[in-house]
C-alpha positions as CSV (number, residue, x, y, z in Angstrom):
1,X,-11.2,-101.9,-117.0
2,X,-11.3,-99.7,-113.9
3,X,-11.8,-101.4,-110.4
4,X,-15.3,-101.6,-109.0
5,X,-15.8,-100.7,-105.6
6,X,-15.7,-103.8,-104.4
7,X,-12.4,-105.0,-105.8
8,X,-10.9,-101.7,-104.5
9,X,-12.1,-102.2,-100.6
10,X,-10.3,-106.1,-101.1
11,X,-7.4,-104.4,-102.5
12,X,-7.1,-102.1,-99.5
13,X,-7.9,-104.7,-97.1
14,X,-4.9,-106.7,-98.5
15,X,-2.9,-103.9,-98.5
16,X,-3.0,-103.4,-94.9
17,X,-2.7,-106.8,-93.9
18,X,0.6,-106.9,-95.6
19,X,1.6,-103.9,-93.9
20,X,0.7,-105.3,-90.3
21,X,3.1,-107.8,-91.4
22,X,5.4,-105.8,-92.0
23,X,5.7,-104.5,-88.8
24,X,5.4,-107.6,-86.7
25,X,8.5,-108.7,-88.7
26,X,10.2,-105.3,-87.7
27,X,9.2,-106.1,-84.1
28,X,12.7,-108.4,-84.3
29,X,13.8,-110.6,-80.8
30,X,16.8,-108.2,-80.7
31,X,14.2,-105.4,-80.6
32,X,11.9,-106.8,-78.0
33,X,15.2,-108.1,-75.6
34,X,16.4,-104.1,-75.8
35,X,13.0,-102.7,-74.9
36,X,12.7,-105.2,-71.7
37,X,16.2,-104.2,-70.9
38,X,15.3,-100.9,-71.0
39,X,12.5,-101.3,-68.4
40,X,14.6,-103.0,-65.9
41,X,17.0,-100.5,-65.7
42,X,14.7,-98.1,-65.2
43,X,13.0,-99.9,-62.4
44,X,16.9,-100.5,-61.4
45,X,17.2,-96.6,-61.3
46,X,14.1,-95.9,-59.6
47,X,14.8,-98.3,-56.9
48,X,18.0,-96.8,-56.5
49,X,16.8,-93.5,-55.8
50,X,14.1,-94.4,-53.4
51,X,17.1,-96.2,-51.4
52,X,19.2,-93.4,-51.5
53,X,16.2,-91.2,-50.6
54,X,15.4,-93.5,-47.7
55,X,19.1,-93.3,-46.4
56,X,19.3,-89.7,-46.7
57,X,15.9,-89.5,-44.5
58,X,17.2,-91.9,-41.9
59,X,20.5,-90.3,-41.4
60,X,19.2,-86.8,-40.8
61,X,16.4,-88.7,-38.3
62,X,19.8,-89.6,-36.6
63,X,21.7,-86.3,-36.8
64,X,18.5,-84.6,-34.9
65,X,18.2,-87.4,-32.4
66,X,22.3,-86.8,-31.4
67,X,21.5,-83.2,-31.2
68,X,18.7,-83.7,-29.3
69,X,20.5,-85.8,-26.5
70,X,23.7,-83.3,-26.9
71,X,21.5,-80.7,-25.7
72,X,19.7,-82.4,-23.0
73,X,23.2,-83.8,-21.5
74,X,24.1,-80.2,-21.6
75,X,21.3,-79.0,-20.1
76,X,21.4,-81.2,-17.3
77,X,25.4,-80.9,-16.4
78,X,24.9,-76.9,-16.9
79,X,21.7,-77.1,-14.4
80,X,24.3,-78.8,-11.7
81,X,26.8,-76.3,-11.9
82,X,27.6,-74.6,-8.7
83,X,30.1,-71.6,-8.8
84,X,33.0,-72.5,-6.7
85,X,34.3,-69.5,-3.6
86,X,37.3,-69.1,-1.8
87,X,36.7,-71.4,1.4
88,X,34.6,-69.1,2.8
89,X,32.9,-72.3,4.4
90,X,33.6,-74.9,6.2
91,X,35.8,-77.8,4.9
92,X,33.3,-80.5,3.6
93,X,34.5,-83.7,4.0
94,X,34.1,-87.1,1.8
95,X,35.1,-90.2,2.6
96,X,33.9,-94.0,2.8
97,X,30.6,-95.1,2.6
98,X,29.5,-96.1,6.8
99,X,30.1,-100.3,7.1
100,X,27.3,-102.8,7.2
101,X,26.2,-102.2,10.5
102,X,25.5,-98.4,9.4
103,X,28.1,-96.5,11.5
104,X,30.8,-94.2,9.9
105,X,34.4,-95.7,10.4
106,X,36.3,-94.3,13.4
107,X,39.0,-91.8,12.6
108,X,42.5,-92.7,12.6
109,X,44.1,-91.0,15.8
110,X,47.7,-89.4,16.7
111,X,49.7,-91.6,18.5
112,X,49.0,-91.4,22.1
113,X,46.0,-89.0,21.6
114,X,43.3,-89.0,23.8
115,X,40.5,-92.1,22.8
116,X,37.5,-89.7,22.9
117,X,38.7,-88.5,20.1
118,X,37.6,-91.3,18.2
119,X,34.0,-90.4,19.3
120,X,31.7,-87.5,18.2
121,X,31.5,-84.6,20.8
122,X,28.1,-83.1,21.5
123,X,27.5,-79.3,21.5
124,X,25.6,-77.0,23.1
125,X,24.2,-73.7,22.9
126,X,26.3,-70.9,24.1
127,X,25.2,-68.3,26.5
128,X,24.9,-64.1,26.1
129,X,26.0,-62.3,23.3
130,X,29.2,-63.2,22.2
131,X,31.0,-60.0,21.0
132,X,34.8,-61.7,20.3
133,X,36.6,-64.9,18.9
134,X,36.6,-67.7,22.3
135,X,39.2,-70.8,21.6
136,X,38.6,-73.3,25.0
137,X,40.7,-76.7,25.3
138,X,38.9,-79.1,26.0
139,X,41.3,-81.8,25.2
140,X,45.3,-81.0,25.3
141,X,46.9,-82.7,22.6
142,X,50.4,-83.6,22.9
143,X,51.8,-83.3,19.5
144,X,53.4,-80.1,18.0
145,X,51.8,-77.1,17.6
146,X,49.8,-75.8,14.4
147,X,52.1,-73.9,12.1
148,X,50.7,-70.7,9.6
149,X,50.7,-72.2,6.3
150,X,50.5,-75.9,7.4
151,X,47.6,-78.6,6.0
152,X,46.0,-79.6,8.9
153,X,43.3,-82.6,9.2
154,X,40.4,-82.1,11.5
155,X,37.5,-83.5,12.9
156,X,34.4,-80.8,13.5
157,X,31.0,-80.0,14.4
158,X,29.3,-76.4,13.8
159,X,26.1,-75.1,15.9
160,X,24.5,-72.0,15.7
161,X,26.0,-70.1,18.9
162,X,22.1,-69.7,20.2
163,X,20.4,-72.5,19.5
164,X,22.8,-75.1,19.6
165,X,21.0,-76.7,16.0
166,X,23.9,-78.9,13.9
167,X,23.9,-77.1,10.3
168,X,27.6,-79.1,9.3
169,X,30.1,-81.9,11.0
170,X,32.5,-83.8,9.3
171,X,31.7,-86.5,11.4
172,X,28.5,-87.5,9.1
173,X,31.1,-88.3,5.8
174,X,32.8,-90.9,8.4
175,X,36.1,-89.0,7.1
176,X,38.3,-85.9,8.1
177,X,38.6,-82.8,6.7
178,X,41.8,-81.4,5.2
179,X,42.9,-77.8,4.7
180,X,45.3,-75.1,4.5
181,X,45.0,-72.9,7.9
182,X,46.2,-69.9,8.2
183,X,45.8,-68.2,4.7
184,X,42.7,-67.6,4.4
185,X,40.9,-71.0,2.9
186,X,38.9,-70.8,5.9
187,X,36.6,-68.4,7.7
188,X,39.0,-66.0,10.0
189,X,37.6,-67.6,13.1
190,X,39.3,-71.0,11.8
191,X,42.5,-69.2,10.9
192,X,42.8,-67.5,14.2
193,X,41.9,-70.0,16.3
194,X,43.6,-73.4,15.1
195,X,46.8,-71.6,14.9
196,X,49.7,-72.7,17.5
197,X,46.3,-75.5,18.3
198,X,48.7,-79.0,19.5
199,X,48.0,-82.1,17.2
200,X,45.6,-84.4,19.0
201,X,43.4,-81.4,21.0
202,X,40.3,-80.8,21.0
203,X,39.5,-77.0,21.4
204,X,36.4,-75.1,20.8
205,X,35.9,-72.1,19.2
206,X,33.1,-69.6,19.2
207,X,33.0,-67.6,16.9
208,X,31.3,-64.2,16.1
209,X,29.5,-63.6,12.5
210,X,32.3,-61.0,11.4
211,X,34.2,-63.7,11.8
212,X,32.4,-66.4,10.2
213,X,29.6,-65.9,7.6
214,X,28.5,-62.7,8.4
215,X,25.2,-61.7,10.1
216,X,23.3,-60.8,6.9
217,X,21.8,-63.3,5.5
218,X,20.7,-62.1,2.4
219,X,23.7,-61.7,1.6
220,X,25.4,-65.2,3.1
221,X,24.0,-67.0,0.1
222,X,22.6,-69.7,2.5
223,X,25.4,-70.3,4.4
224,X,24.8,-70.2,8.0
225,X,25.0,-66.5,9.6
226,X,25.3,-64.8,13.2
227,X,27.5,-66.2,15.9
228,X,28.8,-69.8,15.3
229,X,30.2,-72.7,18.1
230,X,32.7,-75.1,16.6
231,X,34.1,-78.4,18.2
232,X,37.4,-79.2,16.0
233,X,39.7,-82.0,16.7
234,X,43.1,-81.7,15.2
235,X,44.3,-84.5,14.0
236,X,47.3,-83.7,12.1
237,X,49.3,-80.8,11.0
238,X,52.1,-80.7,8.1
């Protein structure tokens, strides 16, 4: 006898149950264990890559930072650059810091050399137009006389010829200068005029600007121009 409708729909009805069955059994521990296995190594990988991500990030942050300061630190030591010239000024002189009380150290003298030496001359202005170079004693040294090509170590102050205004003295490093005279590492006025000079004088020398800096200043790159006075003590020569 064929199935009534109703037996059918309880036929199908079992039917599927079994078959949900079926599948639950398929879904085996071994199964399930794989599938969560799965998962975490793909959270493993993910996390992975974000790291790596991250660390890429932060070491370019630091690449850009280095450059940065690279350039900065170039900047600044290419900003204090100062092209150097062939002693066409003075000798600057550097030396110890002054003591506690503020005043430079004295210099260290030539035996048996005059004890004002030890002191800081004052200059004044010179008078009318000074047309050649001028070397006046003012102190007579007793040691040997200055030599072409010798080092010699001096104390000095330099005026403007007119007004008598300071614009450079060895005297405010609390040390003596050192040089080569004679051979041009100096302005010509130094060269002529501290040559055959005897160790432990005192001599001044006025100076005109063709023999200094020139009397163009635009052209003197701010170094002092027009006729200049110097006060030089020679301390040494070798």
């Amino acid at each position: 006898m064929p199935a009534t409708p109703l037996q059918q729909g309880v036929d199908d009805v079992s039917e599927r149950t079994q078959q949900n069955r079926s599948a639950d059994q398929d879904q085996s521990p071994a199964t399930k264990s794989g599938r969560r296995l799965a998962a975490q190594l793909a959270e493993k990988k993910a996390a992975d890559a974000k790291r790596k991500r991250n660390a890429w990030a932060s070491g370019l942050a630091a690449v850009a930072v280095a450059a940065l300061l690279i350039g900065v630190f170039v900047w600044i030591g290419g900003g204090n650059d100062k092209p150097a010239t062939q002693a066409d000024a003075t000798p600057s002189a550097s030396g110890p810091a002054p003591d506690a009380a503020g005043a430079p150290p004295a210099p260290q003298l030539p035996e048996g050399a005059d004890p004002a030496l030890g002191s800081k001359p004052a200059v004044t202005p010179g008078t009318g137009d000074l047309k050649k170079l001028a070397v006046t004693p003012l102190i007579k040294g007793t040691g040997p006389a200055v030599q072409k090509g010798q080092t010699i170590t001096t104390n000095y102050v330099g005026v403007f010829y007119k007004d008598g205004k300071e614009f450079d003295s060895s005297w405010k490093a609390g040390q003596p200068a050192s040089f080569p005279i004679g051979v041009g590492q100096v302005i010509p006025g130094w060269d002529q005029g501290l040559v055959g000079v005897t160790v432990g004088s005192r001599v001044q020398l006025d100076i005109p600007g063709e023999l200094a800096y020139g009397n163009d200043e635009a052209a003197a790159g701010g170094r002092p121009t027009g006729p200049l006075r110097f006060v030089v003590d020679v301390l040494a020569a070798q």
